[in-house]
C-alpha atoms as one frame of an Amber mdcrd trajectory, in Angstrom:
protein
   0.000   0.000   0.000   1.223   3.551  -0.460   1.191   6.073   2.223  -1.034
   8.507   0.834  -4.450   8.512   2.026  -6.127   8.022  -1.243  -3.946   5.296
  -2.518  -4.775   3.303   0.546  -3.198   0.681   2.741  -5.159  -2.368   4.730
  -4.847  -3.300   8.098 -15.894 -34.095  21.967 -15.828 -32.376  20.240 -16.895
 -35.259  18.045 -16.621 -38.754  20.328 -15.582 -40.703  16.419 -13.158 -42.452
  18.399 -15.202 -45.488  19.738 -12.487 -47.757  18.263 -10.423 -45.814  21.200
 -10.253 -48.883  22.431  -9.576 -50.709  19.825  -6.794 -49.172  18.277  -5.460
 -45.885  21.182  -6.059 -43.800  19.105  -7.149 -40.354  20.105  -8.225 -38.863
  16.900  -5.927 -37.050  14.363  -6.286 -33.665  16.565  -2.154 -34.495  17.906
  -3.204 -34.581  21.669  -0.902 -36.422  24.005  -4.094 -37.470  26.023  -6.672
 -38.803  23.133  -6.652 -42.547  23.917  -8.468 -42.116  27.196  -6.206 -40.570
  29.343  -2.935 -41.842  30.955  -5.180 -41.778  34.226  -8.770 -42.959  33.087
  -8.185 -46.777  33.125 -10.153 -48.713  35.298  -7.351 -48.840  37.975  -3.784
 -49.016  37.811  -3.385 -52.508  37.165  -6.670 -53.158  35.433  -5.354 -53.511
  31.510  -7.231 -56.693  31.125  -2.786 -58.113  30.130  -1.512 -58.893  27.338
  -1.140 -62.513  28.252  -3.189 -63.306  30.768  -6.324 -64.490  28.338  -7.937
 -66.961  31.040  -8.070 -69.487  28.657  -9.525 -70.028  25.548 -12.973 -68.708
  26.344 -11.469 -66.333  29.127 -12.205 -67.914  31.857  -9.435 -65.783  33.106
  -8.280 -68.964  34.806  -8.714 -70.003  38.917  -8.044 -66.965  39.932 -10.051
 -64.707  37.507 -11.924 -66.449  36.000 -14.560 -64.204  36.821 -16.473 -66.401
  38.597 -19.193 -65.622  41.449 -17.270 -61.948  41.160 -15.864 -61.746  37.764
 -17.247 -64.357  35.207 -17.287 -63.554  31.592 -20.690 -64.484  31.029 -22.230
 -67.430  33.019 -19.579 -69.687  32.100 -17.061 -66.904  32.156 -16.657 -67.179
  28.463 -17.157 -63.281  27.686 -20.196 -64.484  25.566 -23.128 -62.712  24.666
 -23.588 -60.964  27.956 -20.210 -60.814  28.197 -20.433 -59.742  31.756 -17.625
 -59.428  34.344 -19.436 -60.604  37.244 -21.840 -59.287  39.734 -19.221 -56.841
  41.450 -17.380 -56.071  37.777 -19.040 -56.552  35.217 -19.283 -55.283  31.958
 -23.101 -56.694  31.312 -26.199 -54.396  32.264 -23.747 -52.214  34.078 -21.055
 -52.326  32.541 -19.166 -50.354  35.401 -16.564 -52.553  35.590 -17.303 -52.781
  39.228 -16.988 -50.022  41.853 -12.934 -49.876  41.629 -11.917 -51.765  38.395
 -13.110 -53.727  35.416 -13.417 -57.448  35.989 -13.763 -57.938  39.702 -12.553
 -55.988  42.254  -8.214 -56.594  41.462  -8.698 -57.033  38.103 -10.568 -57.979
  34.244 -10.832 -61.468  33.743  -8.072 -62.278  36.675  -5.110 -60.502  38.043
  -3.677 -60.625  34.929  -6.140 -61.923  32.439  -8.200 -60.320  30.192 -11.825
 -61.448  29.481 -10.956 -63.290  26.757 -10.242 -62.561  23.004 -13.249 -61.222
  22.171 -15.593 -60.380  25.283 -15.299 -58.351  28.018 -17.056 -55.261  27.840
 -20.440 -56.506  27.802 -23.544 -54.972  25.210 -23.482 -51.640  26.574 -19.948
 -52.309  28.907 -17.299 -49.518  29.546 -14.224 -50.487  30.713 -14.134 -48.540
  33.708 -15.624 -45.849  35.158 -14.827 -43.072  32.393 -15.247 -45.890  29.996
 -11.959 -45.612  28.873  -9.464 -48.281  28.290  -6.669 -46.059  29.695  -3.386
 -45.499  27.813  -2.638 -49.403  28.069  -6.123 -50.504  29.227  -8.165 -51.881
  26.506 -10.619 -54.182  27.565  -9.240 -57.237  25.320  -7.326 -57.529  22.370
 -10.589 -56.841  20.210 -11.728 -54.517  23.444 -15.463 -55.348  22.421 -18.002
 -57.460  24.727 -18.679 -60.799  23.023 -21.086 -60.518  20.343 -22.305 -57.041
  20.099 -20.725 -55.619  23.187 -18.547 -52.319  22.542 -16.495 -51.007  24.930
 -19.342 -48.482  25.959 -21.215 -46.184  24.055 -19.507 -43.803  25.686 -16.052
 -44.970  25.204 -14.535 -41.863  23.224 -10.679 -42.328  24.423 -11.470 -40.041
  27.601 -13.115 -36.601  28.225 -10.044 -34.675  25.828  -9.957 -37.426  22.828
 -13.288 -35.427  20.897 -11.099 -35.032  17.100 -10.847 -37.622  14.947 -11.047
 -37.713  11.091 -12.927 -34.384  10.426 -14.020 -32.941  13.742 -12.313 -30.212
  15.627 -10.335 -30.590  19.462 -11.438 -28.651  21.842  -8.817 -29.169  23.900
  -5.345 -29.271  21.229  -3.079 -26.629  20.236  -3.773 -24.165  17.224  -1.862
 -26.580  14.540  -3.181 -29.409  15.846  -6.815 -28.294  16.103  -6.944 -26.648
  12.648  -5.006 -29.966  11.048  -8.067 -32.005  12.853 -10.607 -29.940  11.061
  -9.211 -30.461   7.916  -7.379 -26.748   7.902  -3.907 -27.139   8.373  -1.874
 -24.317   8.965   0.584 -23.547   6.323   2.585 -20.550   8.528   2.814 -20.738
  11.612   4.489 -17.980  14.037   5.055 -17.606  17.439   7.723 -16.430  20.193
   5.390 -17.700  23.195   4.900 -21.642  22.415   4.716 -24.012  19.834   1.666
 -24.342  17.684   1.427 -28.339  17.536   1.799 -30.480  20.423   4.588 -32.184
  18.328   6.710 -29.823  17.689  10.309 -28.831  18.943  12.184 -26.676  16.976
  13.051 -22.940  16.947  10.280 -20.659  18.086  12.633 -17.247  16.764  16.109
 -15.664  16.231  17.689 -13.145  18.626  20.581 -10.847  18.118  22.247  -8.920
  20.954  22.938  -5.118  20.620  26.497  -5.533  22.598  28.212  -7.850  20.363
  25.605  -8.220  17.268  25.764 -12.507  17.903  22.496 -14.151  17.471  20.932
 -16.909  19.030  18.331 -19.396  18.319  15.389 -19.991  20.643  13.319 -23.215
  20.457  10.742 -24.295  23.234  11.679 -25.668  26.631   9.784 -29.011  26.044
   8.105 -30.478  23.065   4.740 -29.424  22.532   5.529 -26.524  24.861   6.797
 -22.539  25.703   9.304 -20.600  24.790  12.747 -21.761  26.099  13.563 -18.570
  28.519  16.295 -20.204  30.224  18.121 -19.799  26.934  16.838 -16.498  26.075
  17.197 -14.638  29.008  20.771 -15.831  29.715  21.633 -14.683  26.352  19.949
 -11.801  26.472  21.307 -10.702  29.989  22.957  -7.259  30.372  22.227  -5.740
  26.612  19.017  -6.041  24.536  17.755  -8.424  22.045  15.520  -8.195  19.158
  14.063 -10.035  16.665  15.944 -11.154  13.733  14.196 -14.265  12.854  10.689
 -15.638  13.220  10.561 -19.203  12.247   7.837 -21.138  10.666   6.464 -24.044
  12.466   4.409 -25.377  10.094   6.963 -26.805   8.235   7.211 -24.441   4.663
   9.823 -22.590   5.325   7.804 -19.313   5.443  10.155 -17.738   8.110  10.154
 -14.053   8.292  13.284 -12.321   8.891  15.275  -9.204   8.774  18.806  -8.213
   8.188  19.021  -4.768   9.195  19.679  -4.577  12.824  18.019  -0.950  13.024
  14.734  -2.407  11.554  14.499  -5.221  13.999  11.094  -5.708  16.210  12.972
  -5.703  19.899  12.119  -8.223  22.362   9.756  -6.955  25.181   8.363  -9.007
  27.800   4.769  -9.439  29.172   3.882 -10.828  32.594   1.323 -13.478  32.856
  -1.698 -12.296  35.066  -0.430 -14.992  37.716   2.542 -13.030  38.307   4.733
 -15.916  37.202   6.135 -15.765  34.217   7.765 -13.254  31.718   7.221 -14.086
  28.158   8.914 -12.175  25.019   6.893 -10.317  22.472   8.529  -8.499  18.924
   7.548  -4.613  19.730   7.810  -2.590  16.522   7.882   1.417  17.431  10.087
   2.851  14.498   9.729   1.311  11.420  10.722  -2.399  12.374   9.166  -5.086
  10.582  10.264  -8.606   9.691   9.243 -10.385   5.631   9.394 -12.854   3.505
   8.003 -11.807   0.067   9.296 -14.866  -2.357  10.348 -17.769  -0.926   7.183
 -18.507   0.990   5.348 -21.888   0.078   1.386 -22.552   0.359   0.441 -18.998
   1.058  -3.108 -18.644  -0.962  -2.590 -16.941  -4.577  -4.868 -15.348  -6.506
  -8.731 -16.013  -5.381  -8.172 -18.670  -3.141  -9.588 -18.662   0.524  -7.523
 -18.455   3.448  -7.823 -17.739   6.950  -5.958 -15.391   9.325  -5.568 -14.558
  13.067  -2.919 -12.933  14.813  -2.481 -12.052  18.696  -1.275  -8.617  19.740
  -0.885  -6.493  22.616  -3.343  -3.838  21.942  -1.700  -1.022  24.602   1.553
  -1.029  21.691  -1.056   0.054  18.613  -0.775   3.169  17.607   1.462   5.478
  14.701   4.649   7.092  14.376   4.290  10.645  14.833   3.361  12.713  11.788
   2.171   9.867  10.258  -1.203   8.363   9.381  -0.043   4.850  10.997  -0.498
   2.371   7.729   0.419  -0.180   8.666   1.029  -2.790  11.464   0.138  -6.131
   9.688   0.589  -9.557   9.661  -0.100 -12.002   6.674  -0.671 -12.272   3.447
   0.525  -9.410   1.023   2.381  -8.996  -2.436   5.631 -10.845  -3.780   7.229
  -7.215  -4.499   7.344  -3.900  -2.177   4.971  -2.178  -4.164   1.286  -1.153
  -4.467   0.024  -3.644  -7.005  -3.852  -2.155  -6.185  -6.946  -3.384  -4.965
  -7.166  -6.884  -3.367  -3.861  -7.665  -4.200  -3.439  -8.549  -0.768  -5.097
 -10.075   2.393  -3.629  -9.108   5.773  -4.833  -8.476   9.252  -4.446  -5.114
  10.512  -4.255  -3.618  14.480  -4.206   0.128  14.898  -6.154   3.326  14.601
  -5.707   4.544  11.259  -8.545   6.459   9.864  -7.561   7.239   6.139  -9.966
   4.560   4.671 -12.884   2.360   6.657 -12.670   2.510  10.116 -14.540   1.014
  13.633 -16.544   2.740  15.970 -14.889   4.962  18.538 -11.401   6.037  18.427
  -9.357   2.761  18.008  -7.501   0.913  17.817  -9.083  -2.088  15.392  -8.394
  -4.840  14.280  -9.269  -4.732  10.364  -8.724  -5.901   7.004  -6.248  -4.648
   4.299  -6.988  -5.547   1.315  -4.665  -2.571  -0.216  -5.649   0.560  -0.761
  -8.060   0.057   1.892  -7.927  -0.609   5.589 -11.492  -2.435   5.753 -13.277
  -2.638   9.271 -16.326  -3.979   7.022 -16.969  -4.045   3.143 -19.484  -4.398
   0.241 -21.231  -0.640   0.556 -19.651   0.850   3.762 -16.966   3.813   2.179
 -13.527   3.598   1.113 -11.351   6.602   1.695 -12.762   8.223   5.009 -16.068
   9.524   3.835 -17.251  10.347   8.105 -19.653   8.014   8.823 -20.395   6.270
   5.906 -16.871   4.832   6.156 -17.781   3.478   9.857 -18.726   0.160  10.834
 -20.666   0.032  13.936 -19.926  -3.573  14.999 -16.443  -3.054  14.794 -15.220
  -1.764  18.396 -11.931  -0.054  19.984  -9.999  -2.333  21.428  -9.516  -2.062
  25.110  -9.206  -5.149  27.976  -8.389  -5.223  31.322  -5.282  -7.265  32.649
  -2.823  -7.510  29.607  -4.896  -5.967  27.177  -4.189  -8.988  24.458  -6.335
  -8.671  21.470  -6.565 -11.814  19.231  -8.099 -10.848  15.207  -8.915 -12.949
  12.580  -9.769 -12.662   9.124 -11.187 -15.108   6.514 -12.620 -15.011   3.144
 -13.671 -17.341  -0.075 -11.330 -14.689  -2.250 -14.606 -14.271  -4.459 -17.262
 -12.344  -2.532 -17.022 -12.375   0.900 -15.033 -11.987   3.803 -15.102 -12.439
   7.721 -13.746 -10.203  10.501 -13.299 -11.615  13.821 -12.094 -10.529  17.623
 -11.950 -11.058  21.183  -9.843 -11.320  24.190  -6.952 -13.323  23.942  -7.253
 -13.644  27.407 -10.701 -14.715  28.023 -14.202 -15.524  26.571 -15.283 -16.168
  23.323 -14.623 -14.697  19.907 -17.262 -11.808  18.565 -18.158 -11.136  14.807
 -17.424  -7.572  13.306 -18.080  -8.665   9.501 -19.660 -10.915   7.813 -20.193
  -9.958   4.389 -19.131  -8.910   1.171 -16.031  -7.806  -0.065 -15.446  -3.967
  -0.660 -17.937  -3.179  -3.544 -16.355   0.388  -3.940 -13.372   0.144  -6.733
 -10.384   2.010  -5.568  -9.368   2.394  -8.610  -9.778  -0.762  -9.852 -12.195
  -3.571  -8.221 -11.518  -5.925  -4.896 -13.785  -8.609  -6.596 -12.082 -11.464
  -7.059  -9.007 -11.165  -4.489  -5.962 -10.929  -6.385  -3.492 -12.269  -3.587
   0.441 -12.600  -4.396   1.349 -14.958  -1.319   3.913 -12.987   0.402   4.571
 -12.540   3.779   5.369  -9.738   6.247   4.672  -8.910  10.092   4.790  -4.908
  11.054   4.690  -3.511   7.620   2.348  -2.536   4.640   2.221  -4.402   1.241
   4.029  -1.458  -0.693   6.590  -1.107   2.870   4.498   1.217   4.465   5.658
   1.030   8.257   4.515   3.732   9.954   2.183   1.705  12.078   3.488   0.192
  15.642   2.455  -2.604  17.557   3.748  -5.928  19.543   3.013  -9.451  18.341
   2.537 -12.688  20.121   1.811 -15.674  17.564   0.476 -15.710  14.422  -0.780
 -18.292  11.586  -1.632 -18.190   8.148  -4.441 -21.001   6.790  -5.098 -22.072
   3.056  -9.113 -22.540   3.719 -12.003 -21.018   5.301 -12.032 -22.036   9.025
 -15.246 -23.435  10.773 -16.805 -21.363  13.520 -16.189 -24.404  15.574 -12.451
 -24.323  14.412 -12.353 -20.335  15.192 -13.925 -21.187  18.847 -11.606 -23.981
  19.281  -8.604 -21.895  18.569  -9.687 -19.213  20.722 -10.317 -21.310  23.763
  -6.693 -22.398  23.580  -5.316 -18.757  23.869  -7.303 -18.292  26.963  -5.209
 -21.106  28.578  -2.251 -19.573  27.447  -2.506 -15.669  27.705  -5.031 -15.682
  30.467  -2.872 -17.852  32.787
């Protein structure tokens, strides 16, 4: 975007694992805890073994044979009722018993299971959050006999909801979105990692007193920032940003060479008073980009999907300027104005040179280029008073840390979606959803023409008058589902509202 006003710049849970205990698995939504738990067996030592079959129609043997207190059907033979005894049993009950599967010590036996195919009864769980546990299944089929699953409501424990197509309630961003079908395709952060799986560098560091820089991963895998690393390297000068990696695995890292033009490295205290985490704070003309060597970043008309967390107290414009433009995400391959919808990037500030929010800002908008759009299809490009305002669009102000989380989606055809909340708390709230802008500025938004480059703190055309501080950030080659969005959002609240 230029930076002229009129040339314009933009700112469970789905149970589908019954076979949980069948095959562990937890769903494809990458949580550690989707086969039922590592604590939601049916007692420590209640796996039904992986030897112990009681004999060929699991009797479970003399001493589990599940008899007068664990029998696997009258006989013990884990038949059609399949039951594990009047104190355990996995027939009309199908508790298990009131401390374990099988009997009071055990399924089946001390050891033994209830047999190859039954001991879970018609309707049985295998314990009391009819879960199998992490090594708990409730036989090598895990079914009861002739019809009996494992329970009906057997999902692989109260996190395992994902699976092949739903969405985790429960995962991290990557992991949620890849669930849903969505994967991420950039993914930024200098607070965590975005997929329980990963455990590589979070960002690059360079010192002011000797110019060395240092990579910083996460402290665990799956987890925060390392700051053991950071801060020791980071003691006694200051550090900023040379390098944001990309976790999802395309290379898209942003960077910068210059050390003047570097985002520095603040830090924000968790509301628990416990921990310092680093942010990139941008307040004269630092930005970091990666215009064409990014991979998977929607081109042309394509949808995508957007969200970016930010510290909404850093928003605001270098002095004498009009503040285009603190964004993150998707913009053109060159540093130039290549016009209307030639990009697709979120936007937090309070510029008022084209569309704009209610009250004084800061917003969280979308720029398309030459535009900042808080809405679209009829509402005003280039500051025409209140024809340029959308209502349902508010300033930005929380209590605590004052984190703002924004996203922004769209088909790339007609319409787009505009997004925010409290990174801290609650749920997400809806400023747009509608059409693209219908006003042509000079030329039309509709279709998107997006280029599929990449910057954080800067304008499509280099416009980087804008300042802000940046948390995490993710770019997404579809249209998210609400239930995606809310998913996502929950997350945050664990994180920046600790």
């Amino acid at each position: 975007m230029t930076r002229t006003p009129n040339h314009g710049l933009i700112g469970l849970a789905s149970s589908l694992c019954l076979a949980a205990l069948l095959a562990g698995c937890g769903g494809s939504d990458g949580t550690t805890e989707g086969t039922g738990g590592s604590g939601e067996t049916g007692g420590s030592g209640q796996s039904g073994g992986a030897t112990g079959t009681g004999g060929t129609k699991a009797t479970g043997g003399n001493t589990g044979t599940g008899g007068t207190s664990a029998t696997g059907g009258v006989t013990g033979t884990g038949g059609t009722s399949a039951t594990g005894g009047v104190t355990g049993t996995g027939g009309t009950t199908a508790t298990g018993g009131s401390t374990g599967t099988g009997g009071a010590t055990a399924t089946g036996g001390a050891g033994g299971k209830g047999g190859t195919n039954g001991t879970g009864g018609a309707g049985g769980k295998a314990g009391a959050s009819g879960t199998g546990g992490a090594g708990g299944k409730a036989g090598a089929s895990g079914t009861g006999g002739a019809g009996g699953k494992a329970g009906a409501s057997g999902t692989g424990g109260a996190t395992a909801t994902g699976g092949t197509g739903g969405v985790s309630t429960a995962g991290l961003p990557g992991d949620v979105a890849a669930t849903a079908g969505t994967p991420l395709v950039a993914a930024h952060s200098l607070t965590r990692a975005l997929f329980a799986a990963y455990n590589g560098n979070l960002f690059q560091v360079r010192r002011a007193s000797d110019s060395k820089t240092q990579d910083i991963g996460v402290a665990s895998v799956g987890g925060q920032v390392d700051l053991t690393t950071l801060n020791t390297f980071c003691t006694g000068t200051t550090c900023s940003v040379s390098k944001l990696y990309d976790q999802a695995g395309n290379g898209n890292d942003l960077s910068q060479a210059a050390a003047a033009n570097q985002p520095a490295v603040q830090f924000w205290t968790t509301l628990d008073g416990t921990t310092k985490l680093p942010m990139a704070v941008s307040t004269n003309r630092q930005w970091l980009r990666n215009r064409l060597q990014t991979k998977k970043i929607p081109t042309g008309s394509k949808p995508q999907t957007e969200y970016f967390v930010v510290h909404a107290a850093f928003a605001g414009a270098i002095a004498g300027t009009n503040g285009c433009c603190y964004d993150y995400g998707n913009m053109e391959t060159q540093i130039t104005d290549d016009g209307p919808g030639t990009m697709s990037a979120l936007y937090f500030g309070s510029a008022t040179d084209w569309t704009r929010g209610a009250g004084s800002g800061p917003w969280g908008m979308m720029d398309l280029e030459n535009g900042l759009f808080a809405g679209g299809a009829g509402i005003q490009n280039l500051n025409q008073g209140s024809a340029s305002v959308n209502a349902q669009d508010p300033s930005i102000k929380y209590s605590g840390n004052n984190i703002a989380v924004i996203f922004g989606k769209t088909d790339g055809t007609a319409n787009f979606t505009l997004k925010y909340g409290n990174a801290a708390t609650g749920a997400l709230a809806t400023a747009w959803n509608g059409g693209l802008p219908t006003m042509p500025n000079p030329t039309p938004y509709i279709p998107l023409q997006q280029q599929g480059g990449l910057s954080l703190g800067e304008g499509g055309d280099g416009s980087n008058m804008g300042t802000g501080a940046f948390s995490e950030g993710v770019v997404i080659a579809a249209q998210t589902s609400d239930a995606t969005d809310n998913a996502i959002q929950t997350n945050l609240t664990t994180v920046y509202g600790k």
